[in-house]
C-alpha positions in Angstrom: -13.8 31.2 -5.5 -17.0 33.3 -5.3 -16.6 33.1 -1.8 -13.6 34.6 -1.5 -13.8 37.1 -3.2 -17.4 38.1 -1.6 -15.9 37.7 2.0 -13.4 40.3 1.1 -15.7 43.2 1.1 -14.4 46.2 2.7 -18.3 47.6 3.0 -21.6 45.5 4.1 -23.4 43.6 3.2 -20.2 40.8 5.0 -20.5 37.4 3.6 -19.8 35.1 6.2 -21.2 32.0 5.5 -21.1 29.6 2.3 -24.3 27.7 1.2 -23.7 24.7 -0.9 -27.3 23.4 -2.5 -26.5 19.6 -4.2 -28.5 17.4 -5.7 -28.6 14.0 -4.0 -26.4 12.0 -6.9 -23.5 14.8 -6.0 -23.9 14.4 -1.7 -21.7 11.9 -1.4 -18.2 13.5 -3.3 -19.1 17.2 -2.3 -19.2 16.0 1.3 -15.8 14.0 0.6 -14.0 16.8 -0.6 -15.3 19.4 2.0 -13.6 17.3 4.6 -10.6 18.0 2.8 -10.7 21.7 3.2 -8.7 24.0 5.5 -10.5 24.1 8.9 -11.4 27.8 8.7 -13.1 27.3 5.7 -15.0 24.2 6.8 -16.4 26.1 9.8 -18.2 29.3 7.2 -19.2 26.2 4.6 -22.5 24.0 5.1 -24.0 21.4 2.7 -27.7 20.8 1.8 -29.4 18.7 -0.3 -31.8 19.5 -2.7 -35.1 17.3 -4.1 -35.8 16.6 -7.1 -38.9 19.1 -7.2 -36.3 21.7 -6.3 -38.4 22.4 -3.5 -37.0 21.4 -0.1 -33.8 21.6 1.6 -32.2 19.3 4.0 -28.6 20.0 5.7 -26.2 17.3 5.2 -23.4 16.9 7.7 -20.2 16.8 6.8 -18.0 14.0 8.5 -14.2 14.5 10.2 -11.0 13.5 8.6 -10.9 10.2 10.4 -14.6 9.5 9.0 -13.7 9.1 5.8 -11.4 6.0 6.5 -13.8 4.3 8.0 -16.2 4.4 5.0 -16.4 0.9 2.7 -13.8 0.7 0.2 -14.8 -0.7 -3.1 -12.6 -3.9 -4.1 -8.7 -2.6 -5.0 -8.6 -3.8 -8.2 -5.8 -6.3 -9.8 -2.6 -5.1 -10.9 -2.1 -6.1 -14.6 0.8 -8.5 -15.4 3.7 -6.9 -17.2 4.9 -9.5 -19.4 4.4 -8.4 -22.6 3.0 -11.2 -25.9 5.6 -11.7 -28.6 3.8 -8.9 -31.4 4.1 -6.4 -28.4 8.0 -7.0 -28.2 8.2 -7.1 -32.3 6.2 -3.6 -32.0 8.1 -2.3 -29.3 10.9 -2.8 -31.1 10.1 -1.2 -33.9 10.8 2.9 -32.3 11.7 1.8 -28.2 11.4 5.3 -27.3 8.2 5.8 -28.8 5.8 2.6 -27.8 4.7 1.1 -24.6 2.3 -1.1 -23.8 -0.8 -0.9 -21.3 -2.4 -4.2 -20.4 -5.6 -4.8 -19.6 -7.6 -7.4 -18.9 -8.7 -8.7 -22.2 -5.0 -8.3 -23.6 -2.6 -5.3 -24.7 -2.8 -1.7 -26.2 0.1 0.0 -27.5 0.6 3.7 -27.3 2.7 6.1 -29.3 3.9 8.4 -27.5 0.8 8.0 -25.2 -1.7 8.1 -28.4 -3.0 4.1 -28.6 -2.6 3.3 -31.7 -2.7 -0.6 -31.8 -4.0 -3.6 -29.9 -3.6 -7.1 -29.1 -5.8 -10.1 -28.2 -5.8 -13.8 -28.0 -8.4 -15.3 -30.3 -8.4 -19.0 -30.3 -5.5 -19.2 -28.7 -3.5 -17.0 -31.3 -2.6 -13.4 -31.0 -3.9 -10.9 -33.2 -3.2 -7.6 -33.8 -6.1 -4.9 -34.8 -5.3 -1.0 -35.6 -5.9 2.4 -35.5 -5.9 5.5 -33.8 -9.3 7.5 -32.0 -11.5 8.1 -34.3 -11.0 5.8 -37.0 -12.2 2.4 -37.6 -9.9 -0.4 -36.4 -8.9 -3.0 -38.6 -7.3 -6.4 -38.0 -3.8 -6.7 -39.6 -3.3 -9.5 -42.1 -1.9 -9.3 -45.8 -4.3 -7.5 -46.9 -3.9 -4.3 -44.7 -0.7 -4.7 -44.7 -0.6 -1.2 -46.7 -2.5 1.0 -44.2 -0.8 -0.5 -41.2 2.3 0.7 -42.8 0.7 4.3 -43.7 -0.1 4.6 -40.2 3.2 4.0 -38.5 4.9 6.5 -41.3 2.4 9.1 -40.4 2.9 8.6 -36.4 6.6 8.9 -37.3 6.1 12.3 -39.1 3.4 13.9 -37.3 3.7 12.6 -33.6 7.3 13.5 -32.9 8.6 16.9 -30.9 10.2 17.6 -34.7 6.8 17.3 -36.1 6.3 21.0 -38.6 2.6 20.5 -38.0 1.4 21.2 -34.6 -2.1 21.6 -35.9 -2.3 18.0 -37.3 -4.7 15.6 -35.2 -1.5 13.1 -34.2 0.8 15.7 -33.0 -2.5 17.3 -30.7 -4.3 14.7 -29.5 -4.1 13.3 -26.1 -1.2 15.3 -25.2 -1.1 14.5 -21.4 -0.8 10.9 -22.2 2.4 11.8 -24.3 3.6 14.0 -21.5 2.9 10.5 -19.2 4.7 8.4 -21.4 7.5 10.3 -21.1 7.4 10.4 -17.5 7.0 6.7 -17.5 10.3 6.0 -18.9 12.0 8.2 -16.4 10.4 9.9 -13.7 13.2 10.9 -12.2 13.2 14.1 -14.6 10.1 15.6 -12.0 11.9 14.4 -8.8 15.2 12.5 -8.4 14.0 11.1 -5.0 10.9 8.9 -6.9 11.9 5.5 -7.8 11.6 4.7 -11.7 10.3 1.4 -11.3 8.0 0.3 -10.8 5.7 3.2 -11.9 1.7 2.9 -12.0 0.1 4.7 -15.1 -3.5 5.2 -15.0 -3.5 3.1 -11.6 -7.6 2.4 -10.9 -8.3 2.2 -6.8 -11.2 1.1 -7.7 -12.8 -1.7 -10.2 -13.1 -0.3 -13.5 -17.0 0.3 -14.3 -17.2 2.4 -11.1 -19.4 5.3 -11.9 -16.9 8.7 -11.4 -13.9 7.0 -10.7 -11.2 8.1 -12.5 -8.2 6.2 -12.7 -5.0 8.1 -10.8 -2.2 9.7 -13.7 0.5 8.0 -12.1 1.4 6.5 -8.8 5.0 6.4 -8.0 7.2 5.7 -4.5 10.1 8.1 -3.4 13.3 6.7 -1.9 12.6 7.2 1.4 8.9 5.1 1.1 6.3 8.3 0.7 3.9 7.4 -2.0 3.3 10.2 -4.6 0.2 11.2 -6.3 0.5 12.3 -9.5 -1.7 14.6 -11.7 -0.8 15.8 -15.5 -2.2 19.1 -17.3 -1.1 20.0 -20.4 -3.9 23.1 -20.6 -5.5 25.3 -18.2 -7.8 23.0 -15.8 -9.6 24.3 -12.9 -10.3 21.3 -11.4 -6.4 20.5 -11.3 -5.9 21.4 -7.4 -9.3 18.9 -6.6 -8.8 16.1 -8.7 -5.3 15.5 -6.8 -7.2 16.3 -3.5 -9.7 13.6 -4.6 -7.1 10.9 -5.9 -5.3 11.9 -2.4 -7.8 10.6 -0.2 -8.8 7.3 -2.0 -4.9 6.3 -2.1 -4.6 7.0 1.5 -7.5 5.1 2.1 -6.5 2.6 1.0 -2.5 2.9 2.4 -4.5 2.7 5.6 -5.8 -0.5 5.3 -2.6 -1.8 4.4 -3.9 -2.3 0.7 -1.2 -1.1 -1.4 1.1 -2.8 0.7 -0.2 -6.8 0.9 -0.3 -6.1 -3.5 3.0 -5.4 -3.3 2.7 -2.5 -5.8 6.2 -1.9 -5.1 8.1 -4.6 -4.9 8.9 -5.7 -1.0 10.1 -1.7 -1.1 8.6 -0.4 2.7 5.7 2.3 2.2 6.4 4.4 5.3 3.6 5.2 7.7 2.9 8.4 6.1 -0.4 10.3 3.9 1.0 10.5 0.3 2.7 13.7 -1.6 0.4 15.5 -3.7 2.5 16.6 -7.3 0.4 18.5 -10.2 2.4 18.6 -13.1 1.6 21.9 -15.9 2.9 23.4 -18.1 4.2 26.8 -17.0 2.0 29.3 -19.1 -1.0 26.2 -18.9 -1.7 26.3 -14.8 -5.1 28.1 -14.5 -5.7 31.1 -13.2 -7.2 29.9 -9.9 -4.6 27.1 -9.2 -3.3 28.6 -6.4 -6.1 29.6 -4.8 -8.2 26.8 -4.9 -4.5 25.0 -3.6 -4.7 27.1 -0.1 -8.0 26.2 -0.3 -6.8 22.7 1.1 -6.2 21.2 4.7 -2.2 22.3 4.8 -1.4 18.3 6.3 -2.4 17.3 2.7 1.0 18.2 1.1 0.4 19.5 -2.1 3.4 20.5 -5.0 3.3 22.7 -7.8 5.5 21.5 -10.7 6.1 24.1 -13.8 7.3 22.3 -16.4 8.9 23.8 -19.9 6.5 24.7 -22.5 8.3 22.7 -25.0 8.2 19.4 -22.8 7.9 17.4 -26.4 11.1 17.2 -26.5 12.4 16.9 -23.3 10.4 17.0 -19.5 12.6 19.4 -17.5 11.3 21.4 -14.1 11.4 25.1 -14.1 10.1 25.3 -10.9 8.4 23.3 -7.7 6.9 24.7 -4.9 4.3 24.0 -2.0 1.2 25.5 -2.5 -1.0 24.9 0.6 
């Protein structure tokens, strides 16, 4: 951003060149992204890494497009069974619209409207159920707790709900884009009629969880005519919006090039055609930040990258105010 706005100057000094100083534990992803930059922009940028002492430089170079598929993938993790246990189904049953499930490894955790708020695990070969929202102690449900386990799911009926009269209370606030994801989950459609509703990938990990700086991908979804699509949810101003798809771009076509996605059958036996994935970033549209689109032409224009403005009031129902291509 500096950058451009230095290298506008209509008097000298002309800034033509960008210096990027890293320390060595950043190298690696600042060189990654760099290669996902618009050539002209690539040529004016170089890269050097810093010691510890602070004391000596050394240029680092940054490798082609084609490079970066030929670097070591870490393991592509395991896609989690769907089958749900029997308290899951009871739960779910309890408000449809509201609760979903996530499964993990070690069992099950069920979300209200995105807020998890209830979990389940095998324990000597019995399910049991423990509860409670971020930030409060869990507690295992059995007769005795039978009282608060009912408090809570009266006061995620009143306070987490698009009706809610208390937008400052800590159910209706918190984790928002995972309420704007669970809705999306149960019909993605809304964003673009062309992506198929199931099956759907929330929080889809392309690499083992436990990987330092890996961040799992908002949601991975297929369109009709087999382009993958990277999804990435704001519900506030975020400047790293633009990168962070950019980022979650290049590890899923790494690994669509290796035929990865494919062999897990993600998808079904649906055909993933032979293509780099669609880039979508989803905000509000009074939350996209003030550099979005910017830092969006910023990017390599073969990376496609969408714009989707979504109504401020989304609560209550996701609808698309407008979609455009940004780089």
């Amino acid at each position: 951003m500096w950058f451009n706005r230095t290298s506008e100057r209509v008097r000298p000094p002309y800034i033509q060149q960008l210096w990027l100083v890293v320390e060595s534990d950043l190298v690696k992803s600042t060189v990654q992204r760099v290669a996902l930059l618009r050539q002209s922009l690539r040529e004016a940028l170089f890269v050097y890494e810093v010691d510890q002492q602070l004391t000596e430089l050394k240029p680092v170079a940054v490798p082609a497009r084609d490079d970066l598929w030929r670097r070591r993938l870490a393991r592509f993790p395991p896609v989690a069974a769907a089958e749900s246990s029997e308290i899951a189904k009871r739960l779910i049953a309890l408000a449809p619209e509201a609760i979903d499930v996530v499964s993990a490894r070690y069992g099950e955790t069920l979300r209200y409207f995105g807020l998890p708020f209830a979990r389940v695990r095998r324990v000597m070969g019995r399910e049991r159920l423990w509860f409670g929202v971020e930030g409060s102690r869990r507690r295992l449900w059995e007769e005795k707790t039978e009282n608060e386990w009912t408090n809570l799911l009266t006061e995620l009926l009143e306070h987490r709900s698009a009706n809610a009269s208390d937008h400052h209370h800590a159910l209706y606030r918190n984790a928002a884009e995972a309420w704007l994801e669970s809705l999306l989950r149960r019909d993605i459609t809304r964003l673009d009629p062309g992506l198929i509703i199931a099956p759907l990938h929330a929080q889809f990990r392309t690499a083992r969880g436990g990987v330092l700086g890996v961040r799992p991908v908002d949601l991975l979804a297929l369109r009709r005519d087999g382009r993958l699509a990277v999804i990435e949810l704001k519900v506030s101003e975020a400047r790293e919006h633009v990168l962070q798809g950019a980022d979650y771009w290049q590890r899923v076509e790494a690994h669509r090039r290796r035929g990865h996605i494919a062999r897990a059958k993600l998808f079904g036996n649906r055909k993933i055609r032979n293509e780099s994935p669609l880039v979508y970033l989803v905000a509000p549209t009074l939350r996209v930040h003030p550099a979005f689109n910017a830092l969006a032409r910023s990017i390599a224009s073969d990376i496609e990258i969408y714009r989707f403005d979504i109504n401020e009031d989304w609560r209550a129902s996701v609808r698309v105010m407008r979609r455009m291509r940004v780089n």
